[in-house]
N, C-alpha and C positions, 0 to 999 in steps of 0.2 A: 183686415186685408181682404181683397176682393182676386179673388184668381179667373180671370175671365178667357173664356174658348179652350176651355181645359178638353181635353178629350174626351169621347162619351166613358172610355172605361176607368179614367182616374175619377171621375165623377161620382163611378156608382162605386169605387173601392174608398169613395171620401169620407162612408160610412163607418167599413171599418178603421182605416187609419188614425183617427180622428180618436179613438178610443184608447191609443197608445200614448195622445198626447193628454200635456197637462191639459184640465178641463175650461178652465180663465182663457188660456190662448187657442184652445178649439173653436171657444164660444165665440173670438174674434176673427175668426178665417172664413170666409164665403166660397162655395167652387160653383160655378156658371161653365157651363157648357152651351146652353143657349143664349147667344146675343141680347136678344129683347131685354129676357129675366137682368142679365148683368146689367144691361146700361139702366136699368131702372132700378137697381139698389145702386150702382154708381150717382145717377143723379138725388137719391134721396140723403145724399155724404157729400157731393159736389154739386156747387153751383152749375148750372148749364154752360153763364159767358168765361166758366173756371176750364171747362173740358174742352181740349182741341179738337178741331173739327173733323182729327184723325178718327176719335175716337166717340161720334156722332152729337159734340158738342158746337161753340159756338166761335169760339176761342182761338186762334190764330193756330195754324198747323205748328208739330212738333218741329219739323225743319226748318221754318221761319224762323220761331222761337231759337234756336240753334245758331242762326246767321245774326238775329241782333244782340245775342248775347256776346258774339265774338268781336273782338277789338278793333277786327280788321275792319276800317270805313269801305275796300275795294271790294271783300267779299260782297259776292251778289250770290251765289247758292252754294250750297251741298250737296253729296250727294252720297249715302251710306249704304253698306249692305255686310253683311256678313256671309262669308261666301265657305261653303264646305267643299271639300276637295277630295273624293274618295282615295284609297291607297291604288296606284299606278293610273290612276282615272283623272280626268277632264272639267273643268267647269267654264263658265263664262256668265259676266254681271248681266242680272237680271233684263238690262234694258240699255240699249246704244244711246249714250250722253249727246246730247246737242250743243256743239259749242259755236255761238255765232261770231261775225267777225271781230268783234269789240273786247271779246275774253280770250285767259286764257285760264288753263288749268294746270292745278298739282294733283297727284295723284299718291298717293302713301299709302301703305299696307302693316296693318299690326296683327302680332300673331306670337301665340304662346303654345304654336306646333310644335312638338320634337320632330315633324319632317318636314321640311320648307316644301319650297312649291316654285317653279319656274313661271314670274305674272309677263305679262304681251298687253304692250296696247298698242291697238290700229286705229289709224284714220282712214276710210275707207279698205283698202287694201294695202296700204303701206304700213309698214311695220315702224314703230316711231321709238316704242323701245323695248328692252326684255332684261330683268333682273330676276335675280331669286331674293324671294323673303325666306327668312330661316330665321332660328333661334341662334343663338350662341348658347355653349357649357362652358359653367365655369366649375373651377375644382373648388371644394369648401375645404379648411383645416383639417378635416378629419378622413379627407380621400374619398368622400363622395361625389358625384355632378350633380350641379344643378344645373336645372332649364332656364337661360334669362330669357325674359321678353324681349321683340324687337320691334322695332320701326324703321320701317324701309321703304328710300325714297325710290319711287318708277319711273317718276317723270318729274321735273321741276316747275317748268313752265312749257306747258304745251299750247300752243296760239293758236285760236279760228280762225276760218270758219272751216268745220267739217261734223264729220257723227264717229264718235270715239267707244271702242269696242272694248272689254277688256278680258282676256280669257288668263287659265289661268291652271299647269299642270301639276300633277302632285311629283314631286322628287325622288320619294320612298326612300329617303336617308337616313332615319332614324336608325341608330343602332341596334343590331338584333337583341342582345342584352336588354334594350329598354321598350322595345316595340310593345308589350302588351301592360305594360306600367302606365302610361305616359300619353296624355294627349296628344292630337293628334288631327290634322286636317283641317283646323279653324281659322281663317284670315278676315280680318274687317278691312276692308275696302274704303277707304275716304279719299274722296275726292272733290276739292277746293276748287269753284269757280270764282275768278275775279275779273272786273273791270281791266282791261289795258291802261298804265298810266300814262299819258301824253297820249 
């Protein structure tokens, strides 16, 4: 296993940690902190036209890879990010989506928060829509909760042409009983570009 852009201090504490584990699966784990050094024990395990071009190989990016594995003939891209959301605080997707006139987009949000999050997306300055993602509890037999995971739709089909913003606030509903147990603030952003049909 190769752990590549590890931090400079997990790097120099991979010394000691490494002494706690069994010594067979120590001898299989590499830590790279410097780029170079990794992609060149990377390439000496992977072929170069094996490695995406993400990842200074030669080999079709991960997001293409992604769109032709999906079944949908309309999909034409993706577009992914995992977005943190501090407690009472703010976020917004890394980069305004370009949707031209021929697409449209879905936008879905997955998240195994115990505090959802109020998500917004705009076209320009109009407001197109606004949901909350959150988790559901459910009671187990024995009168505990648990956290299920969600997936929640923001938009179903959003039509070009414009530039689509997506912001996104934290709720701070977690229960106080569960606030310091329980994840927290995590939502993956996907959002599905397709072809217009007809």
């Amino acid at each position: 296993m190769l752990i590549m852009n590890a931090p400079a201090f997990f790097s120099m504490s991979w010394g000691l940690i490494r002494k706690f584990i069994d010594p067979r699966t120590a001898q299989r784990i590499q830590v790279f902190s410097n780029t170079t050094k990794a992609m060149a024990a990377l390439r000496k395990l992977v072929e170069e036209d094996e490695i995406p071009v993400d990842y200074g190989g030669t080999n079709i990016s991960i997001k293409e890879a992604f769109v032709r594995e999906a079944s949908d003939p309309l999909l034409k891209r993706q577009e992914i990010e995992v977005l943190y959301v501090k407690r009472k605080g703010k976020t917004t997707f890394p980069r305004e989506l370009t949707l031209n006139t021929n697409e449209c987009m879905e936008i879905r949000v997955f998240t195994r928060s115990s505090s959802g999050a109020s998500v917004s997306v705009k076209v320009g300055n109009k407001l197109i829509g606004k949901v909350n993602a959150k988790c559901t509890w459910a009671q187990s037999d024995d009168g505990t909760s648990t956290l299920l995971p969600q997936s929640t739709s923001v938009v179903s089909t959003l039509e070009g042409p414009g530039k689509v913003v997506i912001e996104m606030e934290d709720l701070d509903d977690t229960p106080s009983d569960r606030k310091a147990k329980l994840p927290r603030g995590y939502f993956l952003v996907v959002c599905n570009v397709r072809s217009k049909e007809g």
